[in-house]
N, C-alpha and C positions, 0 to 999 in steps of 0.2 A: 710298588704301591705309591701313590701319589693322594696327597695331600694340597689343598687349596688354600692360601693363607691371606689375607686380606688383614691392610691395617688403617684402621680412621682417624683422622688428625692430628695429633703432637702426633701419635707413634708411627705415622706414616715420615713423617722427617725423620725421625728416629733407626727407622730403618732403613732409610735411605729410595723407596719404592714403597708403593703403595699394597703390590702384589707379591708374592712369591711360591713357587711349587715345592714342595718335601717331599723330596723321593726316598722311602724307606725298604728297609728290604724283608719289614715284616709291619704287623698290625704292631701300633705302639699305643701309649698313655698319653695323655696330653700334656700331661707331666714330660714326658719324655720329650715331645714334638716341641715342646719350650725350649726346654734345656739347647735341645738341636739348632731351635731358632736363633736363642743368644748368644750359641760358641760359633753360629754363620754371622751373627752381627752384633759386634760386643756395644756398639751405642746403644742398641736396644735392651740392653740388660740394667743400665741404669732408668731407665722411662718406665722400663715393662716391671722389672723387680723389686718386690718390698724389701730393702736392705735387713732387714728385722726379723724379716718372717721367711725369705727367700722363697715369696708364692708371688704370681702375676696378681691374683685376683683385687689385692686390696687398690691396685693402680690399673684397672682394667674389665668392664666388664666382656665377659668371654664367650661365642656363639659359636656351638658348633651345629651345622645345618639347621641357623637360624635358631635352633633351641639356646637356650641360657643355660651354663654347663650345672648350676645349682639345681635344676630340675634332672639331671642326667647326673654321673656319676661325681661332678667335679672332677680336678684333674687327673680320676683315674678313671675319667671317659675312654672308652678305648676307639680309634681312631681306622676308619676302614679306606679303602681306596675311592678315594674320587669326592672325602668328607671334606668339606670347607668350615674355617676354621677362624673369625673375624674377631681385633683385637679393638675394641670401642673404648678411650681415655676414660677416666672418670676425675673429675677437676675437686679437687679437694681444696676448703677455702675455709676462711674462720673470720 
């Protein structure tokens, strides 16, 4: 199973590429296809994860086939073959 993963601005630096493929050997969580993602690129786990909360979302909004994963299951979207999966910054300021 393969997975499509795209990252937009800071966290394209962050992970070094822009794109990358997640070959799974079953249907996973997006939960899971994170976790997968940060232990392939540990720079990415500081940009992509809330230290506090250990969730991408609050540093990240998250589209999987273009949907926003808050209309779909949140991170316990379940993730099929050939889903793409885009990690868009979200710039926090005060």
């Amino acid at each position: 199973m393969e997975i499509r993963v795209k990252f937009i601005g800071s966290l394209r630096s962050a992970a070094g590429n822009s794109k990358l493929t997640l070959k799974m050997k079953k249907k996973v969580s997006l939960r899971e296809a994170v976790k997968e993602i940060v232990s392939r690129h540990p720079k990415l786990k500081r940009a992509l994860i809330d230290p506090e909360l250990g969730d991408p979302r609050p540093n990240a909004l998250i589209l999987v086939n273009e949907r926003d994963v808050s209309v779909l299951n949140g991170l316990e979207t379940v993730l099929k073959d050939g889903d793409e999966v885009v990690f868009v910054p979200i710039l926090h300021g005060g």
